[in-house]
N, C-alpha and C positions, 0 to 999 in steps of 0.2 A: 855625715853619712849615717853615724848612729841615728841620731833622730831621726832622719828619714827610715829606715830601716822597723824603727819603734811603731812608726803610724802606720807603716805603710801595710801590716794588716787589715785594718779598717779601710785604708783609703784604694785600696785595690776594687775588694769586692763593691765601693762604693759608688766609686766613680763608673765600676760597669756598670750597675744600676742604673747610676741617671743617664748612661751614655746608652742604654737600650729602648729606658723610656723613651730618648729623642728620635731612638730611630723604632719605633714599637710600630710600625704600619710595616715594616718589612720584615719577615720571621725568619729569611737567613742571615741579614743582617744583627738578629738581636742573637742567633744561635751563637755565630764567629764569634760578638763580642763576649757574651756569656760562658762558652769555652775558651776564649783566647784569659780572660780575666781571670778561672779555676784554676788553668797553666799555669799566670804569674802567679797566680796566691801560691800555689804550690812550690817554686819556685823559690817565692820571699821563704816560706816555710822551713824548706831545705838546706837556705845560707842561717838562717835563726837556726836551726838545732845543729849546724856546724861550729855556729859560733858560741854557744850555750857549751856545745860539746872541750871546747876550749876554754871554758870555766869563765867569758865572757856574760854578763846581767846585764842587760841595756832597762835605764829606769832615766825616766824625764820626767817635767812637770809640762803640762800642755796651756799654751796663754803667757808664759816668764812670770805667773803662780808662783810662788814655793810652798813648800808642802805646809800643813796640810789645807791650805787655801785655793790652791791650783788643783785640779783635775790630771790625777798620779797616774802613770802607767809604768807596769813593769814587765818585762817578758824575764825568765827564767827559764831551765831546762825542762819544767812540764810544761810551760805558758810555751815554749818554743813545740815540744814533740807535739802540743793536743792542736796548734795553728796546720801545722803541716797535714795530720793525718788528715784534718778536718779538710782540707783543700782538695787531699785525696781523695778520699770519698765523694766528694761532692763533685767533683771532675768527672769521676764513674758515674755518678748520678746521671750527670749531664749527658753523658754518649748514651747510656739506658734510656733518658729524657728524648732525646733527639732521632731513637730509634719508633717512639712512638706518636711523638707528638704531629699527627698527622693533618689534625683539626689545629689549623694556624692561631686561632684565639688562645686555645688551652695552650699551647704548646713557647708561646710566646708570653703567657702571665707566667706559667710553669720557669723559664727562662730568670723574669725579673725577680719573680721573689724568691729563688732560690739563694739570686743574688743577697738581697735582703736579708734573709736565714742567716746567710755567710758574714755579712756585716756584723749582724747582732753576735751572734757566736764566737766572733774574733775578737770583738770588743769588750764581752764577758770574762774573756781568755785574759786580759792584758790589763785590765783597767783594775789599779790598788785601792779605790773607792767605794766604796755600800753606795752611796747614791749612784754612782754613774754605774754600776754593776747593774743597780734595778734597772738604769735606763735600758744598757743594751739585752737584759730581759725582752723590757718591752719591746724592743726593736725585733727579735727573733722572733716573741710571740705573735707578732700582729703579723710577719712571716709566714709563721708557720699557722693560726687560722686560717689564712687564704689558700694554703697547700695544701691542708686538711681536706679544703670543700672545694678544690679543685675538679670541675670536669660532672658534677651536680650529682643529681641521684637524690631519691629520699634517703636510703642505706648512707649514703655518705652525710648527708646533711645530717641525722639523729648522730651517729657519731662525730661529728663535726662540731655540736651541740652540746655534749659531754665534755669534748677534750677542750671547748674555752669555758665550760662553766668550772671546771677543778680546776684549769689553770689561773686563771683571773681572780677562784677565791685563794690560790696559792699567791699569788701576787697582789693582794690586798693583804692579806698576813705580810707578808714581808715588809711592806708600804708601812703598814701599821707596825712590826718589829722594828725600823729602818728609825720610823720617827721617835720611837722610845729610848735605843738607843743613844739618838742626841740628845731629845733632852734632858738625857740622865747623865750623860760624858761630854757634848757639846763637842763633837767629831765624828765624823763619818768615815775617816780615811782610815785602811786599814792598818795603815806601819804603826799610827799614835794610839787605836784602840790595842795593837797589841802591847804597845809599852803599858798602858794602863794596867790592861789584864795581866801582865807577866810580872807588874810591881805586887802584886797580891794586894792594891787599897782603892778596887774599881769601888765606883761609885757606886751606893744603895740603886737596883733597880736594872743595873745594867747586864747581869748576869739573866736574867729571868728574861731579857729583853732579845739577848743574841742566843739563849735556846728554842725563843719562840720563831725567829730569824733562822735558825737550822731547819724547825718544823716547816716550813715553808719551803725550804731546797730539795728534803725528805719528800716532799709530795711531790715536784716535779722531776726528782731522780726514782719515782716511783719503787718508795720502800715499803714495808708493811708496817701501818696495814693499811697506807694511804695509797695502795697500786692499782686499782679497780680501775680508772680512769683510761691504765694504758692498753691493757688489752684488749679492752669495750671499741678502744676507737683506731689503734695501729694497723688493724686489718683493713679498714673501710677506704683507707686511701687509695689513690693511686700507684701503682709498684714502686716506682723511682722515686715517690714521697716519701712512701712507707720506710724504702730500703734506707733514707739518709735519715728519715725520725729513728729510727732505729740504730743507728751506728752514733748521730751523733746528740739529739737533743736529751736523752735520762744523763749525757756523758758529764752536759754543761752542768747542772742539778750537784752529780758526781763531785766534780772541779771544785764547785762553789764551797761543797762540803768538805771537799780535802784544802782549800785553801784555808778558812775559815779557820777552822779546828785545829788545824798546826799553827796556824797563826798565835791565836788567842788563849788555846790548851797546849801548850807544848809539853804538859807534864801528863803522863796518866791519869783521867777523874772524872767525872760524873757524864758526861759527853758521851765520853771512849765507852762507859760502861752499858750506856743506854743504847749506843751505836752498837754494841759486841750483840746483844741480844734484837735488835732490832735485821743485824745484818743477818744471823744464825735463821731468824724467823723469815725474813725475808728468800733465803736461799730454799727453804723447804715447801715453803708457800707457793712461790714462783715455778718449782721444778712439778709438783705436785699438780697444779692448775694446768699446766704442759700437759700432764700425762692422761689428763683426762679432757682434752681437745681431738676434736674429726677435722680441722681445716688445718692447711701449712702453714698462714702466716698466724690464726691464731697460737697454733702450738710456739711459733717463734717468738711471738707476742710476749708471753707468758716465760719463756725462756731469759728474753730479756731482764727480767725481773729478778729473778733469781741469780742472772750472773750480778747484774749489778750489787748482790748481796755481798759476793768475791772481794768487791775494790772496798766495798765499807767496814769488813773484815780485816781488814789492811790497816784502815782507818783507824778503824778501833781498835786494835792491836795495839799500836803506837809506836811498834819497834825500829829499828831504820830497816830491817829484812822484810818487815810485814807493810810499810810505806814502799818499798821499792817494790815489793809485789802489787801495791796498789796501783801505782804507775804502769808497771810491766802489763795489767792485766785489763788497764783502761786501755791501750794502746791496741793489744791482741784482740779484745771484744772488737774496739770500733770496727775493725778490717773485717772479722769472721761473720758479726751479726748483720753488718749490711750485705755483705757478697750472700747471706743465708736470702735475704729478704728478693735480693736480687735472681738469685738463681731460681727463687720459690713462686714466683714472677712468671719466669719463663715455662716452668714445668705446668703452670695453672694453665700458661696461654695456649700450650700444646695440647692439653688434655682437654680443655675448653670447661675445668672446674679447678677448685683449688679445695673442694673436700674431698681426703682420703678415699673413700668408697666409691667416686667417681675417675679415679688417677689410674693408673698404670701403662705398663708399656711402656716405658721409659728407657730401662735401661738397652733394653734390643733396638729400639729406634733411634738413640741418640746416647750411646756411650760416652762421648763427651761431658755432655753437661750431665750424666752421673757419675764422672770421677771429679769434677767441678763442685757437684753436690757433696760427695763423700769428702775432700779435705777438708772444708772448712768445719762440716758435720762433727767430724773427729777430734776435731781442733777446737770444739765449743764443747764437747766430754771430756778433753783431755788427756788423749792417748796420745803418746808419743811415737815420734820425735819432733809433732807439732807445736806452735806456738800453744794453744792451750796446756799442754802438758807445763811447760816451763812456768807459766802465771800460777798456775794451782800448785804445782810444787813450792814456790815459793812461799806460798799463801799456809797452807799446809804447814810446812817447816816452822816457817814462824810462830803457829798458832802451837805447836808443839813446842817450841824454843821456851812461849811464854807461861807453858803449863795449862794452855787452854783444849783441853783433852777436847772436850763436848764439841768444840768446834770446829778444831780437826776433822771430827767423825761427821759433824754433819756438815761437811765439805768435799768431802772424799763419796758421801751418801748422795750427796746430790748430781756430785759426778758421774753417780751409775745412773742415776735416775736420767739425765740427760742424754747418757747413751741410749739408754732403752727407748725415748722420745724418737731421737735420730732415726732409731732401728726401725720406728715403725713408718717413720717416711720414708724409707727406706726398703722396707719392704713392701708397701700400700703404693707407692706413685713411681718405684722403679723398678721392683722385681717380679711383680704380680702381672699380669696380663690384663689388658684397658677392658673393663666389664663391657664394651658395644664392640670389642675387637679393634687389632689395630688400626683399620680405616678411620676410626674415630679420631685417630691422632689428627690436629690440625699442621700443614707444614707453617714454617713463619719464615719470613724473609726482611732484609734489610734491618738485622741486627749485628752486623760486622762487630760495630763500634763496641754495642753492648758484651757481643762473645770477648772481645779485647781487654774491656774493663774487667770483667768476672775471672776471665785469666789470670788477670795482672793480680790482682785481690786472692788470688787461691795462691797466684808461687810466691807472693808477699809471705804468706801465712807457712807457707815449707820453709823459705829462706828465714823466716824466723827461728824457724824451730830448729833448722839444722844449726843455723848460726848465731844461736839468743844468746851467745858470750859478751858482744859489744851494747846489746840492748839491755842486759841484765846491769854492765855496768856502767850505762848511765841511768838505769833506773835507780841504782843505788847512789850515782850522786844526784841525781835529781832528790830523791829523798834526806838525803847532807842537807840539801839547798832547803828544803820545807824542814825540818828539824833548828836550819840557823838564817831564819831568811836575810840576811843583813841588808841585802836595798829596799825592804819594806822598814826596818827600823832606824839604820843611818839615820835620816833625816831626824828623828827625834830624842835619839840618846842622848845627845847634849844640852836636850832641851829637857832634863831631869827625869829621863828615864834609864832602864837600866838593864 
């Protein structure tokens, strides 16, 4: 049952894939099974962070392997919340997908490599190897180009063109990190690299090898000053593309770097200190580039960047308070920054723009979906009693616990700076009246599913905030578990490490 349970992230999203391909001439057919497989992922996700939450690690070798020769998987209590959330979203994605996919070609690629997306992602999530890590890279990337350029366009296609040139040379770094690595340790697996690194007598070569292997993660969690890539091309997508690059591909990037680093550094040092100033740059940079945007999804674009400064602040902190807010605030983003992408979607489609100067009318025509717009708004600035509020307190606290004033401040700076962002979509696309007058609003129809999803994703985000006592405390053990991972190291303690 556990072994089943271990694969069964992978093999979920999997087997829908090739069971849409079979049936890919009929697009209600590939719809049912592509939603029915979000469900179960969701589903398996939910009994994994129940059983995580019960201080259950499920960790096997895949093949009857033993480590580190066999192909290792682990799930833990982040490997469990980051599977579910991601099933989540990607579920929302789907009924927003399904609301639009009109044109049966687009709508049924859109369908399989979602699927695809979700393979790779899952498998990133769980697998305790550098090689098969870069694999299910590849697997997401080659995904997520086809969802990029989804549905044509030159606009989509130049952006489309950016986002695999940065990625491919980040995954050529890595390729190239990956190989130096081994042949400087002769291991890929991550429980024996971290016996290695944690005995203090790695091998000449191997340190210089897994910094340049972070540089690589840094570019795809889009930090500074390697973020350029994301906001050039996040807007050009599709909405329901956009909305899940956004919640969850910088996240995987994220993941990789918080697994890594507690792995490998579990003590404060050279990493943590380059990450403390890279996250601080990254937050002001990100909030900044926001404030000087005219279009919705750019300014979210750009927003992205800067939260993700938050979770590496955490990182680099190293505390277990300043790791559980890492976690707490990987969790809160995924939910708020896709439902922003999503809802930012729908207000573009009503106004028939998505720049500022063309918007308004909103709030009097569809009060809904601007109190739909306003939670999660709030909840990405950090006013309480939202989920944001509780990630950045955390964050905050710690960075104060560990005497890191500067970072504090410009945490708390970038806070307001966000709000101000919000305020002005806020007052440009729902308070101000439509510059061609209300007729100009477009009606839309047959997005039930989608109103449903954005719903769901907005009382997620209250329910957090009113109730972020049980999520606080398993971010905090989740953080225990990344501070002592023992089913990445078991296997090699005995084998003279320590």
């Amino acid at each position: 049952m556990n072994h089943a349970l271990l694969v069964a992230p992978i093999l979920v999203p999997l087997c829908s894939l090739l069971l849409a391909i079979i049936l890919r001439r009929h697009l209600l057919a590939v719809r049912v099974l592509s939603l029915s497989g979000a469900a179960l992922l969701l589903a398996v996700g939910l009994v994994l962070v129940w059983q995580a939450a019960q201080g259950v690690v499920l960790s096997g070798q895949v093949g009857s392997w033993q480590a580190p020769f066999g192909i290792s998987l682990v799930i833990d209590r982040l490997s469990a919340v980051m599977i579910a959330i991601s099933a989540l979203v990607a579920l929302v994605t789907l009924l927003y997908g399904v609301a639009k996919d009109s044109d049966s070609k687009v709508g049924r690629d859109f369908h399989l490599f979602i699927q695809g997306l979700l393979t790779g992602i899952c498998g990133a999530f769980i697998t305790a190897d550098i090689f098969n890590l870069y694999v299910w890279f590849e697997v997401l990337l080659i995904a997520s180009f086809a969802l990029m350029a989804l549905g044509g366009g030159s606009r989509r296609l130049a952006g489309s063109m950016t986002y695999v040139a940065l990625n491919l040379f980040a995954t050529l770094i890595f390729l190239l990190a990956a190989g130096l690595v081994y042949g400087a340790s002769g291991t890929l697996n991550m429980g024996e690299l971290a016996v290695i690194m944690r005995s203090g007598e790695a091998p000449a070569g191997v340190t210089p090898a897994l910094l340049l292997m972070l540089l690589s993660f840094a570019i795809k969690a889009a930090l500074f000053p390697v973020f350029g890539w994301l906001p050039a091309t996040y807007h050009v997508a599709l909405t329901a593309v956009s909305a899940m690059f956004a919640g969850l591909l910088t996240k995987v990037g994220v993941y990789a770097l918080i697994r890594l680093v507690t792995l490998l550094w579990p003590d404060y040092g050279l990493p943590h200190q380059l990450l403390l100033w890279v996250a601080c740059a990254t937050m002001l940079v990100g909030v900044l580039g926001a404030a000087a945007q005219t279009e919705v999804r750019r300014i979210l674009s750009f927003h992205i960047v800067s939260q993700v400064g938050y979770m590496i602040l955490g990182l680099a902190l190293a505390t277990p308070l300043a790791l559980a807010g890492a976690v707490f605030y990987l969790i809160h983003h995924i939910v708020v920054k896709a439902n922003l992408f999503f809802i930012g979607g729908v207000a573009a489609r009503i106004c028939g723009s998505e720049r500022l100067a063309d918007m308004g009318g909103l709030y009097r025509r569809m009060p809904w979906l601007a109190l739909l717009f306003a939670i999660p708004a709030l909840s990405l600035a950090g006013i309480p009693p939202l989920s944001g509020f509780w990630a950045k307190f955390l964050l905050v606290k710690a960075s104060l616990d560990a005497a890191a004033w500067w970072a504090a401040g410009i945490a708390l700076l970038t806070g307001v700076f966000t709000l101000l962002s919000m305020n002005k979509i806020w007052n440009e696309a729902f308070l101000k009246p439509h510059p061609q007058g209300e007729e100009a609003l477009q009606p839309i129809s047959g997005m039930r599913a989608a109103w449903l999803g954005m719903s769901a994703l907005a009382l997620m985000t209250v329910l957090i905030g009113l109730g972020a006592g049980p999520l606080i405390d398993y971010a905090v053990a989740a953080a225990a578990q990344l501070a002592d991972p023992q089913a990445y190291l078991q296997p090699f303690i005995g084998a003279g490490g320590n």
